[in-house]
LOSEZA-38539 format. One line per field, with one value per residue: residue number from 1; x, y, z of N, C-alpha, C, CB in turn. Coordinates in Angstrom, 2 decimals. Glycine has a CB too. Example, Ala and Ser with C-alpha at 12.3 -4.5 7.8 and 13.67 -1.06 7.14 Angstrom:
n 1 | 2 $
n_x 13.19 | 12.85 $
n_y -5.69 | -2.25 $
n_z 7.80 | 7.08 $
ca_x 12.30 | 13.67 $
ca_y -4.50 | -1.06 $
ca_z 7.80 | 7.14 $
c_x 13.20 | 12.90 $
c_y -3.30 | 0.03 $
c_z 7.80 | 7.87 $
cb_x 11.31 | 14.08 $
cb_y -4.47 | -0.60 $
cb_z 9.05 | 5.72 $
//
This chain:
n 1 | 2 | 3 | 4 | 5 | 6 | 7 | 8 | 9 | 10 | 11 | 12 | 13 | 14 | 15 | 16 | 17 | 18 | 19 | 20 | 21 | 22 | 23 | 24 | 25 | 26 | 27 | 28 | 29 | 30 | 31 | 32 | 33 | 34 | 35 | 36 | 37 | 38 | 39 | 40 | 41 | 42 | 43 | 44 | 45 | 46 | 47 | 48 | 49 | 50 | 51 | 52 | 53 | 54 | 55 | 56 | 57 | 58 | 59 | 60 | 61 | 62 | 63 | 64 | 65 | 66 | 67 | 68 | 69 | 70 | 71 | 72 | 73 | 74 | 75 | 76 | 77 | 78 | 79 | 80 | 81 | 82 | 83 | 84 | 85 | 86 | 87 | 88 | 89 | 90 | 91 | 92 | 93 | 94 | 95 | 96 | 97 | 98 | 99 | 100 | 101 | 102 | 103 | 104 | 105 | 106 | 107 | 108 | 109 | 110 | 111 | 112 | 113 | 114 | 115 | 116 | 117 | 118 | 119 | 120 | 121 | 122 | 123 | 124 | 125 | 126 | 127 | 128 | 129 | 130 | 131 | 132 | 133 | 134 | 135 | 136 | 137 | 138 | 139 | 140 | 141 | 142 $
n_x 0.84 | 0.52 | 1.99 | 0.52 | -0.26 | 0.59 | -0.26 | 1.71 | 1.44 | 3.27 | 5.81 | 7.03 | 8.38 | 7.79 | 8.59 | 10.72 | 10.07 | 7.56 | 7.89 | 7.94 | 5.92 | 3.40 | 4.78 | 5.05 | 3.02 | 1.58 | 1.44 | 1.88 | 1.11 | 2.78 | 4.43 | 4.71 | 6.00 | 5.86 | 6.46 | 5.18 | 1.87 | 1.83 | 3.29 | 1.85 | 0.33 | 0.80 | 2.08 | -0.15 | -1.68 | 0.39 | 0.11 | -2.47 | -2.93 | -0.95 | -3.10 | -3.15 | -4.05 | -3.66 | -4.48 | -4.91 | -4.96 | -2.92 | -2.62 | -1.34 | -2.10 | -1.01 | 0.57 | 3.60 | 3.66 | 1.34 | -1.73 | -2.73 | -5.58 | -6.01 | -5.00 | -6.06 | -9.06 | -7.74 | -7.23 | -9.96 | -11.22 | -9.42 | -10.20 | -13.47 | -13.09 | -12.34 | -14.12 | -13.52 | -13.77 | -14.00 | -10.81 | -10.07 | -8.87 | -7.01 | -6.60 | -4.23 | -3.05 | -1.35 | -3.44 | -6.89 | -9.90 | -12.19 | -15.40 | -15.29 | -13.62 | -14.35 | -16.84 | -15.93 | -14.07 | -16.55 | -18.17 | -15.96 | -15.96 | -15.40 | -13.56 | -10.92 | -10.52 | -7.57 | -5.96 | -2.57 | -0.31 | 1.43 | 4.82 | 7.70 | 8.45 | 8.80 | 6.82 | 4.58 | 4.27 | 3.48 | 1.38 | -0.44 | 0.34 | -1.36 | -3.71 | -4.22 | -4.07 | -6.58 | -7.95 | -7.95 | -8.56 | -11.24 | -12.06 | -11.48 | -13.81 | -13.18 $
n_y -1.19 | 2.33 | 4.79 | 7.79 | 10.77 | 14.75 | 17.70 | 20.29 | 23.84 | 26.42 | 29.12 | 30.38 | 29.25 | 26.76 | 23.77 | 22.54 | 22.26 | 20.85 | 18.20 | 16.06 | 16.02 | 13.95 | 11.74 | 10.06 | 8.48 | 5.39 | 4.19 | 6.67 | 9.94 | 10.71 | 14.35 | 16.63 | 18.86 | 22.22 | 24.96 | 27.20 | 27.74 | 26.98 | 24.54 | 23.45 | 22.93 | 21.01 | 18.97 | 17.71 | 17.01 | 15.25 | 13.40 | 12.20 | 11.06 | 8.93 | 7.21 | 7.98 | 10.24 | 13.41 | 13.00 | 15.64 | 18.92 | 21.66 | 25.03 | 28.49 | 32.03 | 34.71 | 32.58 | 32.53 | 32.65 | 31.46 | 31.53 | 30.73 | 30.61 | 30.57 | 28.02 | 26.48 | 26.42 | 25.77 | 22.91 | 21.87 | 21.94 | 20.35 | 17.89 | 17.76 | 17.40 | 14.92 | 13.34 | 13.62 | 12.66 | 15.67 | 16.89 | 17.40 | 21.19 | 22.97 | 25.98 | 28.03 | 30.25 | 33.88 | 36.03 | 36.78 | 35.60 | 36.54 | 38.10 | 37.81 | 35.65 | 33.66 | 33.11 | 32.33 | 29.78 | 28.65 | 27.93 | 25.94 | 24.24 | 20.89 | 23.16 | 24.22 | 26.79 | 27.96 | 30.14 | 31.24 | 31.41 | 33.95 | 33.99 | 31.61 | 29.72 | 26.80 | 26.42 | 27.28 | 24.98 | 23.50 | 23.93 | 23.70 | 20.74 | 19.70 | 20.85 | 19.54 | 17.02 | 16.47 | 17.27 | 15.01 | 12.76 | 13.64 | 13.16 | 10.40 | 9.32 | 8.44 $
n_z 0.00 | -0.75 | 0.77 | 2.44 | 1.92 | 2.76 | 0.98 | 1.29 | 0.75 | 0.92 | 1.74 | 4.13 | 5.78 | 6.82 | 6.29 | 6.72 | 9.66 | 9.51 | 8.60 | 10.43 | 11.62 | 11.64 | 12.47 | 14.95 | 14.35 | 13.55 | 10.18 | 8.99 | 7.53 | 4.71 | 4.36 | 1.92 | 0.55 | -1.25 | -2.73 | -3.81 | -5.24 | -7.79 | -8.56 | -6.05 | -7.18 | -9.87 | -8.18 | -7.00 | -9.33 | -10.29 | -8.47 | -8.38 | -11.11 | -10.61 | -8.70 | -6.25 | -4.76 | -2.47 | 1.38 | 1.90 | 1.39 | 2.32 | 2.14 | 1.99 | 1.85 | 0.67 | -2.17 | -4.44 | -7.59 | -8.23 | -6.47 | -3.52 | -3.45 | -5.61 | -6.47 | -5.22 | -6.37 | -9.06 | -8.22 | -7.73 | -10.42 | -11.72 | -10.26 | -10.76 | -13.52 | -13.81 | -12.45 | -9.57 | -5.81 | -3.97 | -2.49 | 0.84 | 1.88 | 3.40 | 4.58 | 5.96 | 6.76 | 7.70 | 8.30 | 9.37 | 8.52 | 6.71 | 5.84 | 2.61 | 2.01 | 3.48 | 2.42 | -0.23 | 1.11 | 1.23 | -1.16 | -1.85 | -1.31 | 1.65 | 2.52 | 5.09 | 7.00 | 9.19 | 11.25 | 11.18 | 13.79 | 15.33 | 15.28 | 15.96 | 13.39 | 14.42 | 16.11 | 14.88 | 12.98 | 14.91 | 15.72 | 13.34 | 12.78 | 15.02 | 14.25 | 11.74 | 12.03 | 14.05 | 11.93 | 9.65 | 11.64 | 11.77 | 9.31 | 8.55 | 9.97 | 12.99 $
ca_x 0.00 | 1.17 | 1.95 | -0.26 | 0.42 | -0.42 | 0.52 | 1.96 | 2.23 | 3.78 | 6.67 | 7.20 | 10.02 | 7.55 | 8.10 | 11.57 | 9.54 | 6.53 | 8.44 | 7.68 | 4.30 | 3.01 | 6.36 | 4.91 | 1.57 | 1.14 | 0.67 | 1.27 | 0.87 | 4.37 | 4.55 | 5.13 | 6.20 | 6.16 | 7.08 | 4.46 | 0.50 | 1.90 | 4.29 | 1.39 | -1.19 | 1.83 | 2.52 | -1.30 | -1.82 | 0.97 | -0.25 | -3.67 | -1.94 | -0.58 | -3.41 | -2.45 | -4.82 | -3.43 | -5.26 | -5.18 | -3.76 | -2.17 | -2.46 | -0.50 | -2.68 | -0.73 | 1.88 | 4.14 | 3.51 | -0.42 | -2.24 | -3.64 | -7.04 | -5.50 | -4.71 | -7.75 | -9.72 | -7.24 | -7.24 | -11.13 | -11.72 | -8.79 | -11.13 | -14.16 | -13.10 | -11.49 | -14.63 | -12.94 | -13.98 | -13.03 | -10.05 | -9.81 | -8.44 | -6.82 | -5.97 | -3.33 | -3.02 | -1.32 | -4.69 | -7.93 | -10.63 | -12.98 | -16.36 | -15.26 | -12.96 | -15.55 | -17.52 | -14.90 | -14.13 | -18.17 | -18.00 | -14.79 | -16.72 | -14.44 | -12.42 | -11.55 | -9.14 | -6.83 | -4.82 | -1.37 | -0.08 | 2.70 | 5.82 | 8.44 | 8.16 | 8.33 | 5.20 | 3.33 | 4.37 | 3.35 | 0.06 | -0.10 | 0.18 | -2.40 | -4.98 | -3.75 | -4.38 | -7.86 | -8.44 | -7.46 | -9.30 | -12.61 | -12.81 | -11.59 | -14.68 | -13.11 $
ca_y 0.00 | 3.31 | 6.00 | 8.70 | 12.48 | 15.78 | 18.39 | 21.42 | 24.97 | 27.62 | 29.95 | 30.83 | 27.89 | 25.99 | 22.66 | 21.84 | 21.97 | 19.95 | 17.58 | 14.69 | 16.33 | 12.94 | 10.76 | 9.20 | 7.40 | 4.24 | 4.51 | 8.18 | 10.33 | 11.99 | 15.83 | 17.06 | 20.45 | 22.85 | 26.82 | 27.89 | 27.14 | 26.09 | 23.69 | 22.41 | 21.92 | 20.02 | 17.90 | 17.15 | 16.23 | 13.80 | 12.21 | 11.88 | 10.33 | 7.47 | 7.22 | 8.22 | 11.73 | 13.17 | 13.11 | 16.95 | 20.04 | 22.50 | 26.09 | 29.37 | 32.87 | 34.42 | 31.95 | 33.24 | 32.09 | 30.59 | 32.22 | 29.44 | 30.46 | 30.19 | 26.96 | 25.54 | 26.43 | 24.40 | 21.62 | 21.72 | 21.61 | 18.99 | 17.02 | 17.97 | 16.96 | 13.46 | 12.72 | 12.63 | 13.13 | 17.06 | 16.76 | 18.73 | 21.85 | 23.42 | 27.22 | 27.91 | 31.66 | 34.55 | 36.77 | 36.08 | 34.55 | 37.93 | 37.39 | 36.97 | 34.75 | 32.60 | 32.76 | 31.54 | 28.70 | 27.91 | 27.27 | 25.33 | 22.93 | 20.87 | 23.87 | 25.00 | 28.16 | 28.41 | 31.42 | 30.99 | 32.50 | 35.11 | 33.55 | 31.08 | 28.69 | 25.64 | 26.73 | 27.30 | 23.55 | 21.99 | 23.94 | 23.00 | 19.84 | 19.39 | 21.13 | 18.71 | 15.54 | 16.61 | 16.73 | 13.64 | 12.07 | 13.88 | 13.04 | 9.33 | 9.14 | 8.41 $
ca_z 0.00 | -1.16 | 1.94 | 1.99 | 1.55 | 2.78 | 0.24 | 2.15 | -0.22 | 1.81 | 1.99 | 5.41 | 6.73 | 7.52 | 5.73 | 7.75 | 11.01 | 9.70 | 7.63 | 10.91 | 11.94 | 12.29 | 12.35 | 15.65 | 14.26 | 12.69 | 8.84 | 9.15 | 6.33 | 4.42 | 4.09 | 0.53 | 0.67 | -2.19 | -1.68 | -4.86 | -5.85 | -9.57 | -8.05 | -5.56 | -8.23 | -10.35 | -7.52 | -6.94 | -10.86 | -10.05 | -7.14 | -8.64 | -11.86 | -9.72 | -8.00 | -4.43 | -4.28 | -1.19 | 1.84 | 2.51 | 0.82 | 2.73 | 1.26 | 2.40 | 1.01 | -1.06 | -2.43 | -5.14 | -9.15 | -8.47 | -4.90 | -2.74 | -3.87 | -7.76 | -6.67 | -4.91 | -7.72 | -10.20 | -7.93 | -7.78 | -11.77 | -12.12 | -9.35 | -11.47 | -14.78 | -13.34 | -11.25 | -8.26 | -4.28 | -3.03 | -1.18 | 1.78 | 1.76 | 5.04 | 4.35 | 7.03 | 6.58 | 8.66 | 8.40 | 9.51 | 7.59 | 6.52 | 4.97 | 1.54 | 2.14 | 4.31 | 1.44 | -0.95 | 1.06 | 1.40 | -2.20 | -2.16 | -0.60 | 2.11 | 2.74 | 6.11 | 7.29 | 10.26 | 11.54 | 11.66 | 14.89 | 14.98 | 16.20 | 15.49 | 12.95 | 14.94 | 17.16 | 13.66 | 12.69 | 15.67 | 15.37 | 12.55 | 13.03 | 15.73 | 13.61 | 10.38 | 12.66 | 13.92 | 10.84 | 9.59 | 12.53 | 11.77 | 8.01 | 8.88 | 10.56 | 14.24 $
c_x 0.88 | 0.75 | 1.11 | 0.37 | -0.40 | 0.47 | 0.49 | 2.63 | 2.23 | 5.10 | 7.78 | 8.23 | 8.96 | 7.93 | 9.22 | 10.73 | 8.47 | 7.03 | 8.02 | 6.48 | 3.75 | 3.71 | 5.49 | 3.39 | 1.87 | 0.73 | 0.69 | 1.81 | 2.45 | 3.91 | 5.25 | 5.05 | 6.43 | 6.04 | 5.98 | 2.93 | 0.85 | 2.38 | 3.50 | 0.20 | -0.55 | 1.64 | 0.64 | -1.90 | -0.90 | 0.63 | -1.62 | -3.07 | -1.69 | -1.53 | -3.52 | -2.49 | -3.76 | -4.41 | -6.25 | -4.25 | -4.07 | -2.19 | -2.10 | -1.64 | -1.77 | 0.63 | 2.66 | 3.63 | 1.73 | -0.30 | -2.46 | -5.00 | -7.04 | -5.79 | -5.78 | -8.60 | -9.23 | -7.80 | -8.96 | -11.47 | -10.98 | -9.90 | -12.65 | -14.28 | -12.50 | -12.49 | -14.31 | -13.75 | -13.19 | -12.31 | -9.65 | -8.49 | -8.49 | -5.52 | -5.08 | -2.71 | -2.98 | -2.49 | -5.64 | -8.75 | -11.94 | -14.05 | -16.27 | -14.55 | -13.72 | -16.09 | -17.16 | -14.55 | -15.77 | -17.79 | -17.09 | -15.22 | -15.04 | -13.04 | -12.58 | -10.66 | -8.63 | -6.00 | -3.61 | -1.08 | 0.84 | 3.67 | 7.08 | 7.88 | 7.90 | 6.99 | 4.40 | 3.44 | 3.54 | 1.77 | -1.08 | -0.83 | -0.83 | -4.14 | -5.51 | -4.46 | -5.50 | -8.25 | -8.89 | -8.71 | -10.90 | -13.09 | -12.32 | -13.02 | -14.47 | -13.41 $
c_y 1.25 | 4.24 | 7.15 | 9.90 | 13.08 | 17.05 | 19.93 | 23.03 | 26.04 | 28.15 | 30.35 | 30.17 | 27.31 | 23.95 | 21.78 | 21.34 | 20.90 | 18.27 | 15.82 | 15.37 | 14.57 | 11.27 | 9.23 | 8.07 | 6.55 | 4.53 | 6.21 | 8.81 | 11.49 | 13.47 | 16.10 | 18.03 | 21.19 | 24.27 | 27.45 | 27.20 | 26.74 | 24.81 | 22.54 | 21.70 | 21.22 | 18.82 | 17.13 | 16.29 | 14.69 | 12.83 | 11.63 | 10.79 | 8.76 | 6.73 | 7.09 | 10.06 | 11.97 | 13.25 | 14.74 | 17.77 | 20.73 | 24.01 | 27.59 | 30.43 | 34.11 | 33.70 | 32.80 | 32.15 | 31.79 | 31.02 | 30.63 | 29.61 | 29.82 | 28.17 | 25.76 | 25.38 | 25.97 | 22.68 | 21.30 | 21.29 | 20.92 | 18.04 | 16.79 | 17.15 | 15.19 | 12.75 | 12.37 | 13.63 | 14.51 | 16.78 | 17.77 | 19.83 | 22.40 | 24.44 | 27.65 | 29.37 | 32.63 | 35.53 | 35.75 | 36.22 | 35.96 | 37.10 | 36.92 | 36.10 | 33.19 | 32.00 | 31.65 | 30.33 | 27.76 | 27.36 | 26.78 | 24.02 | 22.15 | 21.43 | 24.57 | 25.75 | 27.76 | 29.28 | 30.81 | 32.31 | 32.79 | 34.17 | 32.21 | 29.65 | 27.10 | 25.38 | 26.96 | 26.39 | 23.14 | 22.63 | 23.50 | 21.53 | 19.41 | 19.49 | 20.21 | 17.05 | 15.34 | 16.57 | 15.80 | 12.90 | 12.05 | 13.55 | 11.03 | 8.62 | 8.64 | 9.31 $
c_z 0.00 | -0.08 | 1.41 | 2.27 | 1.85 | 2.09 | 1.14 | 1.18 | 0.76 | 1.48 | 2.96 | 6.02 | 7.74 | 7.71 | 6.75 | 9.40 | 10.84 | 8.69 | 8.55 | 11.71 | 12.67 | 12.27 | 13.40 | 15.85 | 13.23 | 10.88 | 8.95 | 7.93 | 6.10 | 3.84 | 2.97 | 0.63 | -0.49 | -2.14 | -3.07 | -4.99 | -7.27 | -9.12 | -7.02 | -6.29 | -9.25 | -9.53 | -7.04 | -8.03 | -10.31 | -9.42 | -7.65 | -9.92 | -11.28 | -9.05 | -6.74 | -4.58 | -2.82 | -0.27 | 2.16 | 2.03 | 1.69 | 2.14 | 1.85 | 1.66 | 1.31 | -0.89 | -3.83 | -6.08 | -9.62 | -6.88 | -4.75 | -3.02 | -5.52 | -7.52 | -6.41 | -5.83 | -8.65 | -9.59 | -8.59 | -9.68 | -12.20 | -11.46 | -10.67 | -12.69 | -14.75 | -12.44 | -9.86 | -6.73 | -4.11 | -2.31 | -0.24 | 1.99 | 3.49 | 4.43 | 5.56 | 6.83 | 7.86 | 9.13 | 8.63 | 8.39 | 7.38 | 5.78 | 3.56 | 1.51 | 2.78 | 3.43 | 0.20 | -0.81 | 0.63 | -0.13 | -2.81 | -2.28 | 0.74 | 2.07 | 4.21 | 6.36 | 8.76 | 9.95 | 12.04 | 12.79 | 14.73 | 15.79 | 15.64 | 14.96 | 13.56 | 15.74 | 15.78 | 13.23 | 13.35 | 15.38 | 14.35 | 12.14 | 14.01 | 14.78 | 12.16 | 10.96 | 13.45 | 13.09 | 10.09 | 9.91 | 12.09 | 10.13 | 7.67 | 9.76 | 12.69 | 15.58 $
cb_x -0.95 | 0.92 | 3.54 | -1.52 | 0.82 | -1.05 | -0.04 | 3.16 | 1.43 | 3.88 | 6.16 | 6.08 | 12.00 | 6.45 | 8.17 | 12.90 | 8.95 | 4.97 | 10.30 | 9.02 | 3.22 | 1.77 | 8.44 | 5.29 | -0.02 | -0.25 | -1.13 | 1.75 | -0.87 | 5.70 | 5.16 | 4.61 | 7.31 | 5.60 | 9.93 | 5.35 | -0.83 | 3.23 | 5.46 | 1.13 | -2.57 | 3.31 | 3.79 | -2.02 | -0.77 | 1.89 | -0.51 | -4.74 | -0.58 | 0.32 | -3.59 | -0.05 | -7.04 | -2.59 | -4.74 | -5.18 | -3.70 | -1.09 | -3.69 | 1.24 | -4.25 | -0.54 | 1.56 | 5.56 | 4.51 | -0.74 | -3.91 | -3.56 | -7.86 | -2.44 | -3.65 | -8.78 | -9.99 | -5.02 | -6.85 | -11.77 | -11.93 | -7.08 | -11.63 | -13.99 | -12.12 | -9.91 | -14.83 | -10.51 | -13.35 | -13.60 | -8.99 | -9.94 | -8.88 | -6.27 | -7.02 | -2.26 | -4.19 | -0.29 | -5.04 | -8.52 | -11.24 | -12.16 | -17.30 | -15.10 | -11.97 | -16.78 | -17.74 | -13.95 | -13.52 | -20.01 | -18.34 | -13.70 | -17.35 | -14.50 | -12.20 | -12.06 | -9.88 | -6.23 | -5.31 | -0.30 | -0.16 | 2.55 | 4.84 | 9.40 | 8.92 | 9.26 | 5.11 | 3.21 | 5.50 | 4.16 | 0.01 | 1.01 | 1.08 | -2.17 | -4.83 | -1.51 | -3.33 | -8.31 | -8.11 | -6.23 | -9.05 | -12.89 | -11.99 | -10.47 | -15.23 | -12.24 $
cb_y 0.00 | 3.68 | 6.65 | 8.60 | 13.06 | 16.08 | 18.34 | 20.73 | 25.49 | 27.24 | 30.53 | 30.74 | 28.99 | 26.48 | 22.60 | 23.03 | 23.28 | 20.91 | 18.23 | 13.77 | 16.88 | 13.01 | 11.93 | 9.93 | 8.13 | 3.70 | 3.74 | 9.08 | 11.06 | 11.30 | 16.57 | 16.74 | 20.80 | 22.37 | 27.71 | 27.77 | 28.27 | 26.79 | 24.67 | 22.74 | 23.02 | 20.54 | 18.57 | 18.04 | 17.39 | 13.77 | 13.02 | 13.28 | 11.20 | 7.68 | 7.11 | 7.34 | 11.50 | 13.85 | 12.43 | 16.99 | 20.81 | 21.89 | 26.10 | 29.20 | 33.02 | 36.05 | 30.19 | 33.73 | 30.35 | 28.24 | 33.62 | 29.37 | 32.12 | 30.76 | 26.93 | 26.16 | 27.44 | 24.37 | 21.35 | 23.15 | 22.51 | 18.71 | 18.17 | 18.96 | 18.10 | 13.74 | 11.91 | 12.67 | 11.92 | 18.01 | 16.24 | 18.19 | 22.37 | 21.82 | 28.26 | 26.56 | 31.97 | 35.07 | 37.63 | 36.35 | 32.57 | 39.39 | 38.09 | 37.42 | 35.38 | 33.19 | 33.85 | 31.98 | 28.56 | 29.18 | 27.65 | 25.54 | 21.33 | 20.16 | 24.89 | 24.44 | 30.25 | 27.54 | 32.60 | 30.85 | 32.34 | 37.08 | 33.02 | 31.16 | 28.79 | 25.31 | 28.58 | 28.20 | 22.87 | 21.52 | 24.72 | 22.98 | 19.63 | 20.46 | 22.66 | 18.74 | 15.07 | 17.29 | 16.86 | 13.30 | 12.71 | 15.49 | 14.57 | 9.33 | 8.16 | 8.18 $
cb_z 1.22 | -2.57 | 2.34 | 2.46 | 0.12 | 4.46 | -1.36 | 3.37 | -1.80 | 3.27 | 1.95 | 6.13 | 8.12 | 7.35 | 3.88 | 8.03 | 11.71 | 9.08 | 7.31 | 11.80 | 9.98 | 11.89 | 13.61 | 16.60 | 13.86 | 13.54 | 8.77 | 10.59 | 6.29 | 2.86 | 5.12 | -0.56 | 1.48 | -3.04 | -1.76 | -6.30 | -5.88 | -11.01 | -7.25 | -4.35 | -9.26 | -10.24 | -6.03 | -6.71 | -12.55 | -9.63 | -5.27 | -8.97 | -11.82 | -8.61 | -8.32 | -4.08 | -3.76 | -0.84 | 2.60 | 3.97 | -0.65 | 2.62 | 0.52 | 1.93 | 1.23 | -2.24 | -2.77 | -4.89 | -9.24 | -9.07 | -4.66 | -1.05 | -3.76 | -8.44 | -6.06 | -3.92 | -8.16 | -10.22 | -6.12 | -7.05 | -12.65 | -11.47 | -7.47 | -11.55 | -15.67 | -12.35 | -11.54 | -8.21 | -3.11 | -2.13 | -1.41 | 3.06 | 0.61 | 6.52 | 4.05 | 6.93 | 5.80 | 8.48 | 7.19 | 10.60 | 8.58 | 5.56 | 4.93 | 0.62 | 2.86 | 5.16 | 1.04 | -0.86 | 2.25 | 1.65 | -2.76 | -1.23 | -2.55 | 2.07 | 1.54 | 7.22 | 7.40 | 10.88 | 12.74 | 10.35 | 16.16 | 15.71 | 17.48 | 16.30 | 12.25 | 15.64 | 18.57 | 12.55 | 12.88 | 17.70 | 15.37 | 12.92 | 13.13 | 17.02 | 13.26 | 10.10 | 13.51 | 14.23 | 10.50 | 10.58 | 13.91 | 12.34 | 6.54 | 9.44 | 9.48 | 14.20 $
//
């Protein structure tokens, strides 16, 4: 069985810190890190390709080359045109979540926002990471 993936597009220095996010679970899912929205909707084509979707993209607002909204909205009409299940989207953004943006996700469909908190990268990993593995949990049905 082919390891699963959570595609991580950001900027910030986060990817060194989350790189073993969930090192210490069973079957736990590898961190694919890519610093652009062209680069994470590339690496999503691929993974879909193989078939091994990932479980959960990751998306930074704004990334450089393709935004994280650019990119959600590729993923979504690759999904679309391929029949496939929405895969959850987890916006991870230093601003908060304003009504259009709310809105935006609403019609992402499984899209949800967190605020990254001010402070050193490893404390925005692990958060991160907590909020990544609730996740997980809650769309595993446990």
């Amino acid at each position: 069985m082919a390891t699963a993936r959570i595609l991580l597009a950001e900027e910030c220095g986060l990817a060194p810190h989350a790189a073993d996010l969930f090192a210490d679970q069973p079957d736990a899912p590898k961190i694919v890190p890519v610093k652009d929205g062209a680069r994470c909707l590339t690496a999503f084509v691929k993974l879909v390709r193989a078939r091994q979707a990932p479980l959960l993209v990751i998306l930074d607002e704004p990334l450089p080359r393709l935004s994280g909204r650019g990119a959600a909205l590729a993923i979504r009409a690759v999904e679309r045109a391929l029949d496939l299940k929405p895969t959850p989207l987890l916006f991870y953004t230093a601003d908060a979540a304003d009504d259009a943006f709310k809105g935006f996700l609403s019609r992402l469909g499984r899209a949800v926002h967190l605020q990254r908190p001010a402070g050193a990268p490893e404390e925005q990993a692990r958060r991160l990471g907590v909020a990544a593995g609730r996740l997980l949990v809650q769309l595993r049905g446990k």
